[in-house]
C-alpha positions as MATLAB code, in Angstrom:
seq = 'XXXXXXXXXXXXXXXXXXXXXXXXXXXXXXXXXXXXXXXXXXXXXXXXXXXXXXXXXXXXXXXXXXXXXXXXXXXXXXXXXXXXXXXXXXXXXXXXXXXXXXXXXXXXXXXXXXXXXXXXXXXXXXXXXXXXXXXXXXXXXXXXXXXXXXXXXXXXXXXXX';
ca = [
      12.351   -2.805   42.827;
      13.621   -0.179   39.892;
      11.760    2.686   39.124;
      12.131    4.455   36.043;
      13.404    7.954   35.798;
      12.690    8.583   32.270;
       8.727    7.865   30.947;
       8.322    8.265   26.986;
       4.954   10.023   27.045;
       2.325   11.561   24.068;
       3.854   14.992   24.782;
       7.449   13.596   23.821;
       6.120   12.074   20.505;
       4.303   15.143   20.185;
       7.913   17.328   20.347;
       9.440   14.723   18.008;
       6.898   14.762   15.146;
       6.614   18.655   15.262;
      10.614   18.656   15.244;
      10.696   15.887   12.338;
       8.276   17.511   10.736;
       9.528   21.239   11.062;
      13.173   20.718    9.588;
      11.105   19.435    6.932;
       8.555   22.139    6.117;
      12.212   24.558    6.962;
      14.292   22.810    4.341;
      10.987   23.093    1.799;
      10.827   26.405    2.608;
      14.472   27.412    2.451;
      14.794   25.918   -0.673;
      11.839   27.072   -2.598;
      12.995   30.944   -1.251;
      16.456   30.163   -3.051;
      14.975   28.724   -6.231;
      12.287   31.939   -6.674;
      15.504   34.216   -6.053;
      18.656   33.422   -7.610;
      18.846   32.125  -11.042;
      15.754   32.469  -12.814;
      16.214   29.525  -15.928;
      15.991   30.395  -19.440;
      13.029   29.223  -21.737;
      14.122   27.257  -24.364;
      11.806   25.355  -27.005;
      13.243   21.698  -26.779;
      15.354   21.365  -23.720;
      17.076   18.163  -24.971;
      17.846   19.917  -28.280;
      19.665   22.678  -26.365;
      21.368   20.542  -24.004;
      23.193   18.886  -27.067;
      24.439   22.087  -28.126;
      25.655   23.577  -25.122;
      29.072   22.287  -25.819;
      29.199   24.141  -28.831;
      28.113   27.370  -27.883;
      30.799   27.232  -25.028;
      33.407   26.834  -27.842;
      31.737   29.709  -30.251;
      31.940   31.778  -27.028;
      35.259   31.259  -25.987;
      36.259   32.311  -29.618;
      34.241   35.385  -29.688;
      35.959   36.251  -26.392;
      39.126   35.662  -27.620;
      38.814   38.620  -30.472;
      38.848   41.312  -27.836;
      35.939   42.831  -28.624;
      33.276   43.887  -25.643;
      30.262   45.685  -25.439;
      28.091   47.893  -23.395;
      24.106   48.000  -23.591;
      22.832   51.142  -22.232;
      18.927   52.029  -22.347;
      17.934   55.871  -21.032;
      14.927   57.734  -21.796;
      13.457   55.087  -24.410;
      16.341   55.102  -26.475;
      18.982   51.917  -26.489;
      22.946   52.416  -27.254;
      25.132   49.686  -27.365;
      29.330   50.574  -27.589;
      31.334   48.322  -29.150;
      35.013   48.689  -28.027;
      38.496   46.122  -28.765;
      40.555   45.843  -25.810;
      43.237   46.873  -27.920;
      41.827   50.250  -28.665;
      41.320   49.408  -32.686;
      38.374   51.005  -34.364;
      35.683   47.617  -34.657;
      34.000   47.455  -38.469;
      30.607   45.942  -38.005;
      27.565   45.758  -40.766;
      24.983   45.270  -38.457;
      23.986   45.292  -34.829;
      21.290   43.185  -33.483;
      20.003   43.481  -29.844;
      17.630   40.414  -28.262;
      15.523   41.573  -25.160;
      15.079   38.509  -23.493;
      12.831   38.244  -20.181;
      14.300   35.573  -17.917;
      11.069   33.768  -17.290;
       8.602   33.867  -20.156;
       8.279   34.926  -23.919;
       5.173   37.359  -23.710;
       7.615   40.356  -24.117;
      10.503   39.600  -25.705;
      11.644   41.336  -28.719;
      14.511   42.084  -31.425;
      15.948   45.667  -32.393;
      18.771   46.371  -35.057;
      20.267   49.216  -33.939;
      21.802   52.043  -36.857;
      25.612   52.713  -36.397;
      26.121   56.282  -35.272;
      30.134   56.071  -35.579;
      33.135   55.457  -33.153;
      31.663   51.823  -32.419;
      28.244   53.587  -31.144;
      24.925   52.348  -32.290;
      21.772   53.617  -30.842;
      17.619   53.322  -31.816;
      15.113   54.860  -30.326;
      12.404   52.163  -28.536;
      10.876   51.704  -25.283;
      11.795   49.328  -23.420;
       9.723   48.221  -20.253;
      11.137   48.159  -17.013;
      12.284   45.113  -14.869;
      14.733   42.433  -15.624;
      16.362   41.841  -18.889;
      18.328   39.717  -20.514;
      20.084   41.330  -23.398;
      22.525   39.466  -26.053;
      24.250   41.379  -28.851;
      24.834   39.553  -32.069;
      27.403   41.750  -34.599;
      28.160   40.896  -37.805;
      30.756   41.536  -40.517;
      30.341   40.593  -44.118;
      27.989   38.031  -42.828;
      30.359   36.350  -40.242;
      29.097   36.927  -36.567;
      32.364   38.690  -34.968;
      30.706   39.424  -31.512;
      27.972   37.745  -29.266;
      27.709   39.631  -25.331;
      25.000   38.420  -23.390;
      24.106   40.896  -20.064;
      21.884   41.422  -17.719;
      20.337   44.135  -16.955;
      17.398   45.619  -14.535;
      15.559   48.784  -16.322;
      14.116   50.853  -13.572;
      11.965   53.723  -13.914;
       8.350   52.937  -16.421;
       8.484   53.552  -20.372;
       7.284   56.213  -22.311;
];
């Protein structure tokens, strides 16, 4: 007569199910940690709408980029500059300056500033802006064409005044 060396008991289910069960609850947990701490999604009225243009903007982008012209957002002591420089060192004409403050989760405190050309590509305004995480995009214009659009991100430490 055989006797058996191995006996599949209550205690060995018990391992299994908390094993089963704990990749599970890891992965959940893993994953909901990555989503809460990399990219944070934009808020967007009609999702479908903006999907549709997405290949648009791309090509708008790519021929803003193309012009060589950059920018720079920097906010210190509730004032906001913004540099606008060519690669090729050419003085940039612009009419006007607009600057979105964009949270990336949430509407509640967004808003829009035009900022007043101070010469030598620099525009500044003076406005609080509160701190955390921003997303910024610049819109220039030039007799009514849009000649730059920079989008940045940007994390405003310190509190407003």
């Amino acid at each position: 007569m055989r006797t058996k060396s191995f006996v599949f008991t209550g205690w060995h289910m018990v391992v299994v199910m908390t094993m089963f069960f704990g990749t599970i609850i890891s992965v959940n947990f893993y994953m909901a940690w990555q989503a809460t701490h990399s990219w944070s999604g934009l808020v967007v009225p009609n999702t479908y709408i903006a999907s549709q243009e997405f290949n648009g903007k791309v090509a708008e982008a790519k021929a803003l980029a193309a012009t060589g012209l950059t920018g720079k957002v920097e906010i210190e002591g509730g004032e906001i500059r913004y540099r606008i420089s060519h690669t090729l060192g050419n003085p940039v004409a612009v009419d006007t300056l607009t600057l979105h403050f964009r949270r990336p989760v949430g509407e509640h405190q967004d808003f829009d500033v035009t900022l007043a050309p101070l010469g030598g590509g620099l525009f500044a305004i003076a406005h609080d802006v509160l701190p955390g995480t921003w997303i910024i995009e610049a819109d220039a214009s030039q007799a009514g064409e849009r000649i730059l659009h920079h989008t940045e991100r940007v994390l405003v430490r310190g509190a407003a005044r």
